[in-house]
DSSP file (Angstrom, degrees, kcal/mol; ACC not computed):
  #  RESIDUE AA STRUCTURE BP1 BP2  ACC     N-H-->O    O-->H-N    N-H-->O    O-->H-N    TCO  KAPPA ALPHA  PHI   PSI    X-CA   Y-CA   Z-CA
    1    1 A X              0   0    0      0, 0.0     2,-0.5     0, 0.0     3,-0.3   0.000 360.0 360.0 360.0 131.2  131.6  161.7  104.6
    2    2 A X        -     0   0    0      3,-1.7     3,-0.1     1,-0.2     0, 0.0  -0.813 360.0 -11.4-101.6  85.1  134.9  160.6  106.2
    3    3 A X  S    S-     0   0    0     -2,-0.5    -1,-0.2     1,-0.1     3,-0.1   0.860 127.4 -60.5  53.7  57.8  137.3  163.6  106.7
    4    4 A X  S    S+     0   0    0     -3,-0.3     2,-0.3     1,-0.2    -1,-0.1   0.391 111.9 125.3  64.8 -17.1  135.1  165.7  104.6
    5    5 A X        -     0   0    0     -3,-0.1    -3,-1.7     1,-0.0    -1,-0.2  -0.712  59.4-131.9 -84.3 133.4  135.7  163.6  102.1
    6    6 A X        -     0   0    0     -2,-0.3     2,-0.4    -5,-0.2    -1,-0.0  -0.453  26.9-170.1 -87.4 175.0  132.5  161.8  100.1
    7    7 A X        -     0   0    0      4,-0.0     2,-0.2     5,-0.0    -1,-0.1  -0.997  16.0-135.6-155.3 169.5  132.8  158.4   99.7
    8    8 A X    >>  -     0   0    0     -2,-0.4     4,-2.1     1,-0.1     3,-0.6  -0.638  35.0-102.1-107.2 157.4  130.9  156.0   97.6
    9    9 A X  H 3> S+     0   0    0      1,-0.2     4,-3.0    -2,-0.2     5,-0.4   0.923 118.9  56.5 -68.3 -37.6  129.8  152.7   99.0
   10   10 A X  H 3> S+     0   0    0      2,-0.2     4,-3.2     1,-0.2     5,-0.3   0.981 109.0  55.5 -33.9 -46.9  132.5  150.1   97.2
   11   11 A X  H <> S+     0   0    0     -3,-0.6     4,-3.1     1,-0.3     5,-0.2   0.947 112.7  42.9 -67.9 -48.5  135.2  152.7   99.2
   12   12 A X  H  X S+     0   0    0     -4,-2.1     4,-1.1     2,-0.2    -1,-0.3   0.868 116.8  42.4 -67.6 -33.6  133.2  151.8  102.6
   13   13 A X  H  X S+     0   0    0     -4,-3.0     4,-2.1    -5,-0.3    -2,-0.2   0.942 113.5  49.6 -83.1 -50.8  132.9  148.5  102.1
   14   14 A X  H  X S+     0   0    0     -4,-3.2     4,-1.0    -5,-0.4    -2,-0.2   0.923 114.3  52.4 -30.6 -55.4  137.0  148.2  100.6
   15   15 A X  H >< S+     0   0    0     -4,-3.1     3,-1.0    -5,-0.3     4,-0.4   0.978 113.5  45.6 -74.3 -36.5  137.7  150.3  104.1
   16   16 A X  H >< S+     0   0    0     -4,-1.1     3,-0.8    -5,-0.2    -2,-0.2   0.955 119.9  37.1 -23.8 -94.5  135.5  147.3  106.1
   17   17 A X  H 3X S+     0   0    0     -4,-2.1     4,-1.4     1,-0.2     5,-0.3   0.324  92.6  93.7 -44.7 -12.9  137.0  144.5  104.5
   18   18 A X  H <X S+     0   0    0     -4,-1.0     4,-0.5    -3,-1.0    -1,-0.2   0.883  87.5  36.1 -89.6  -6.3  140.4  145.7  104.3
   19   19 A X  H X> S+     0   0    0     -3,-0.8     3,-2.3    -4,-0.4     4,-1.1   1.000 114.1  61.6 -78.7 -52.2  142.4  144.4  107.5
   20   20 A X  H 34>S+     0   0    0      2,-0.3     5,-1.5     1,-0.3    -1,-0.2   0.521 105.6  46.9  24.9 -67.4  140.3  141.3  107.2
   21   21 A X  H 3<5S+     0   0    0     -4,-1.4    -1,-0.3     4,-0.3    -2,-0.2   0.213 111.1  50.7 -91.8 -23.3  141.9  140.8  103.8
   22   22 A X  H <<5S+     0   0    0     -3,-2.3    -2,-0.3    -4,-0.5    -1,-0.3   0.464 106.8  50.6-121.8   9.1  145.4  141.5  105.0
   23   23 A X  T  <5S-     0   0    0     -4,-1.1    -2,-0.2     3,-0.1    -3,-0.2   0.155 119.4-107.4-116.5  34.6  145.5  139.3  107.8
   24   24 A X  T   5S+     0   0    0     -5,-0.3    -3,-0.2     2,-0.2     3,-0.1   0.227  84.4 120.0 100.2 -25.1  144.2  136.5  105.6
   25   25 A X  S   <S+     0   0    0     -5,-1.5     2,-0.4     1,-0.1    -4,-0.3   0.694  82.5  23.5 -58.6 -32.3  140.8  136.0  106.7
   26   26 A X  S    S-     0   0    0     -9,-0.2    -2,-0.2     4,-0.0    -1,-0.1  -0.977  78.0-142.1-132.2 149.4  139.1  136.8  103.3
   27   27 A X     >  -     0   0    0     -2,-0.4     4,-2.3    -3,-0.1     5,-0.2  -0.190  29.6-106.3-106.9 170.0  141.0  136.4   99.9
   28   28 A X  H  > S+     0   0    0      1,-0.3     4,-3.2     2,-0.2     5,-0.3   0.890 120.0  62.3 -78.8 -13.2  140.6  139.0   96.6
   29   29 A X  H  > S+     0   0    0      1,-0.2     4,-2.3     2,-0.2    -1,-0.3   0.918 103.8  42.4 -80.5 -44.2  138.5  136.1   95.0
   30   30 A X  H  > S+     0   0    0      2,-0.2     4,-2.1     1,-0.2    -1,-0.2   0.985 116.6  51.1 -82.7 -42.7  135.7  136.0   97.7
   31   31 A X  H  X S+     0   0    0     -4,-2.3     4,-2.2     1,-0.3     9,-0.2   0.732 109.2  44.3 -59.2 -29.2  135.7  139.5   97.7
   32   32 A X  H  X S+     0   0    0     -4,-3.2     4,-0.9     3,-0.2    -1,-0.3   0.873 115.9  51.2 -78.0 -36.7  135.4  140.0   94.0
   33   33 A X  H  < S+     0   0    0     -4,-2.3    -2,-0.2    -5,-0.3    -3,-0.1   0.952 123.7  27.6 -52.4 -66.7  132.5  137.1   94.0
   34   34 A X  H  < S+     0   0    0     -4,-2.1    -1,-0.2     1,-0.2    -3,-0.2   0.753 138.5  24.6 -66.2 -39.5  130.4  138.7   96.9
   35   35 A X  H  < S-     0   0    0     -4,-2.2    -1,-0.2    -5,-0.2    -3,-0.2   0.689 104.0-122.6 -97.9 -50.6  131.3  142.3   96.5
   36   36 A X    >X  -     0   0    0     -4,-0.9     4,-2.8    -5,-0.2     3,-2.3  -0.140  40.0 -61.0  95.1 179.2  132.4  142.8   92.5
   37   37 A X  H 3> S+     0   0    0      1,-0.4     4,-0.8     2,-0.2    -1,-0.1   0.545 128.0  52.0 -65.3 -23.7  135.7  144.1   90.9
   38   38 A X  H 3> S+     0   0    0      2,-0.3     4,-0.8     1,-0.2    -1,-0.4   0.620 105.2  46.6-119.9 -27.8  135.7  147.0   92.1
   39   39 A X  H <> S+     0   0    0     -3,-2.3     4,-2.8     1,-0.1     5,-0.3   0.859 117.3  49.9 -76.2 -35.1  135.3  146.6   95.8
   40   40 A X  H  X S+     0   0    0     -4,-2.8     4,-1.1    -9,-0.2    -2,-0.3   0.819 107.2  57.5 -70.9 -13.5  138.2  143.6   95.5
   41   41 A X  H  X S+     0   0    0     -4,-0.8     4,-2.9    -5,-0.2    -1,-0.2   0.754 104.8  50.4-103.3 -16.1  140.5  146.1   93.4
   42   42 A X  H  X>S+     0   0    0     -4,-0.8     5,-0.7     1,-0.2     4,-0.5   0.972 112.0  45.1 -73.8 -42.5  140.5  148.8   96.3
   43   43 A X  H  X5S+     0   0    0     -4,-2.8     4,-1.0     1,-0.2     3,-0.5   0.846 111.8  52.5 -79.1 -19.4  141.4  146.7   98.8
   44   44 A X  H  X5S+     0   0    0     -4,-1.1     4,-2.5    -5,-0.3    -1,-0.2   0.867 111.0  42.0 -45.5 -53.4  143.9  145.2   97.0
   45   45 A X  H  <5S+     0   0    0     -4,-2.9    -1,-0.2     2,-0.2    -2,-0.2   0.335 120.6  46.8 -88.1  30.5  145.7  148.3   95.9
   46   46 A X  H  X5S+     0   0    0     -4,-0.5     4,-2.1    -3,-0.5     3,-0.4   0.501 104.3  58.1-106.6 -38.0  145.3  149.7   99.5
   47   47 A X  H  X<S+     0   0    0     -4,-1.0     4,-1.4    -5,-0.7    -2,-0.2   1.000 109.8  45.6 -50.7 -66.3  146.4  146.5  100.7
   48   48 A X  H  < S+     0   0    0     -4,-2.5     4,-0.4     1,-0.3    -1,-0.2   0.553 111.8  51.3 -75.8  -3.6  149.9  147.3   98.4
   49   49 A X  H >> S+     0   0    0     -3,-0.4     4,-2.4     2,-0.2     3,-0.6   0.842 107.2  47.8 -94.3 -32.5  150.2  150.7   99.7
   50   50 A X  H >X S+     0   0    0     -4,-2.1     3,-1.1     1,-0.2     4,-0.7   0.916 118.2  51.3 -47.0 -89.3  149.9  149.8  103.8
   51   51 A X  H 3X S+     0   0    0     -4,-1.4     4,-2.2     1,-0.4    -1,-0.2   0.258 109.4  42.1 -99.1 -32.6  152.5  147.2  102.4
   52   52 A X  H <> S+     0   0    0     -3,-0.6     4,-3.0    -4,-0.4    -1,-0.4   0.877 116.0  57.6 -91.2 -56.6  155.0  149.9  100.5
   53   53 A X  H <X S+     0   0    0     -4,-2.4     4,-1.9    -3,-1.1    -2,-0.3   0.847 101.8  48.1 -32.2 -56.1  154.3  151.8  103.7
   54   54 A X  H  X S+     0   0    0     -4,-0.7     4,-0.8     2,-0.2     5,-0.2   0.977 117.9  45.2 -49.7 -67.0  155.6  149.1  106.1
   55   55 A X  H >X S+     0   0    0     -4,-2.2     4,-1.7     2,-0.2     3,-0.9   0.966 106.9  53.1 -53.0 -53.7  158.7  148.8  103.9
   56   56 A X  H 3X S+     0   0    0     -4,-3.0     4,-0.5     1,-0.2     3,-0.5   0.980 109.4  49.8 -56.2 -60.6  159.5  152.2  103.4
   57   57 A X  H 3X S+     0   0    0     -4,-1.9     4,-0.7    -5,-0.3    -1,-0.2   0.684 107.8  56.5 -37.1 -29.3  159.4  152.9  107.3
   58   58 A X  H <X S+     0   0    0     -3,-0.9     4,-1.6    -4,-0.8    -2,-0.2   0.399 106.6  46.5 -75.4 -40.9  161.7  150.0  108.0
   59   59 A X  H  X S+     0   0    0     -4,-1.7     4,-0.6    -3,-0.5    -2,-0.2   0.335 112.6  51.0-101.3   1.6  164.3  151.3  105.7
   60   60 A X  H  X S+     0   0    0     -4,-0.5     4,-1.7    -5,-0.1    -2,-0.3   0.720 109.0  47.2 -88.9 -40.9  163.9  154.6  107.2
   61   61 A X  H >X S+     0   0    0     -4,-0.7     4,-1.1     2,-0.2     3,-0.9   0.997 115.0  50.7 -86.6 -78.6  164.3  153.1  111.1
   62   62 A X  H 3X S+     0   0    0     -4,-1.6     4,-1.8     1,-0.2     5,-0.4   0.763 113.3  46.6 -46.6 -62.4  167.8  151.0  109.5
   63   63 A X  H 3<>S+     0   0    0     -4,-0.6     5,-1.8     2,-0.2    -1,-0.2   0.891 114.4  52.0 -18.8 -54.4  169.0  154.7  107.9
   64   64 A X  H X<5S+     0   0    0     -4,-1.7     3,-9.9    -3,-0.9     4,-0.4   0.912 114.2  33.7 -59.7 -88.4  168.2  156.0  111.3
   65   65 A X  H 3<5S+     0   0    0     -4,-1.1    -2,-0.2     1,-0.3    -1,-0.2   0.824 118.5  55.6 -44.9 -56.2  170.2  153.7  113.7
   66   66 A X  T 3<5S-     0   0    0     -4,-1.8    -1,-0.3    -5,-0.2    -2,-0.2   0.655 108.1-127.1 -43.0 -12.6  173.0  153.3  110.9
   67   67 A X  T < 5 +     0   0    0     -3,-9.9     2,-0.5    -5,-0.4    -3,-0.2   0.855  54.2 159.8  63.3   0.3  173.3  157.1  110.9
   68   68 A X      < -     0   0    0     -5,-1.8    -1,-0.1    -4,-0.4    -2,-0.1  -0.646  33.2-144.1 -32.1  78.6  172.9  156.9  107.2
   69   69 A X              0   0    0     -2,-0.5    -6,-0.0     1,-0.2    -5,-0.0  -0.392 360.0 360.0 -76.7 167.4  171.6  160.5  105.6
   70   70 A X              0   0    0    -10,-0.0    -1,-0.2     0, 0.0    -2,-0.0   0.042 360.0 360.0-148.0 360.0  169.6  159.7  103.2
C-alpha cells in the first residue's frame, strides 16, 4: 500500500515506468507489448496529467508576475 492506498500490480509497474516514458526512454508501444494495455494506458493518462499540470502552473506563475487575478 502506498499512502494507505491498495494498489494493484499494473498501477506499480505504470508508477515504475512512468518517468522513463516521459523522458523518451520507453515508448506506449513497448510498453503495451511487454507489459499489456492496461499497464501502457496508465502511464499514458498520468503521463497527460503531469503534462496538464506543468501547463496549468505556468499560466499561474505568468498571472502572478502580470498581477493578473484570475
Amino acid at each position: 500500500m502506498a499512502a494507505g492506498l491498495p494498489l494493484d500490480a499494473d498501477a506499480i509497474a505504470a508508477g515504475i515506468l512512468l518517468e522513463a516514458a516521459d523522458v523518451g526512454y520507453l515508448d506506449y508501444d513497448t510498453i503495451h507489448k511487454n507489459l499489456g494495455g492496461d499497464v501502457a494506458m496508465l502511464v499514458r493518462d498520468v503521463s497527460a496529467v503531469w503534462a496538464l499540470n506543468v501547463h496549468m502552473f505556468a499560466c499561474v506563475c505568468v498571472c502572478v508576475r502580470a498581477r493578473v487575478r484570475i
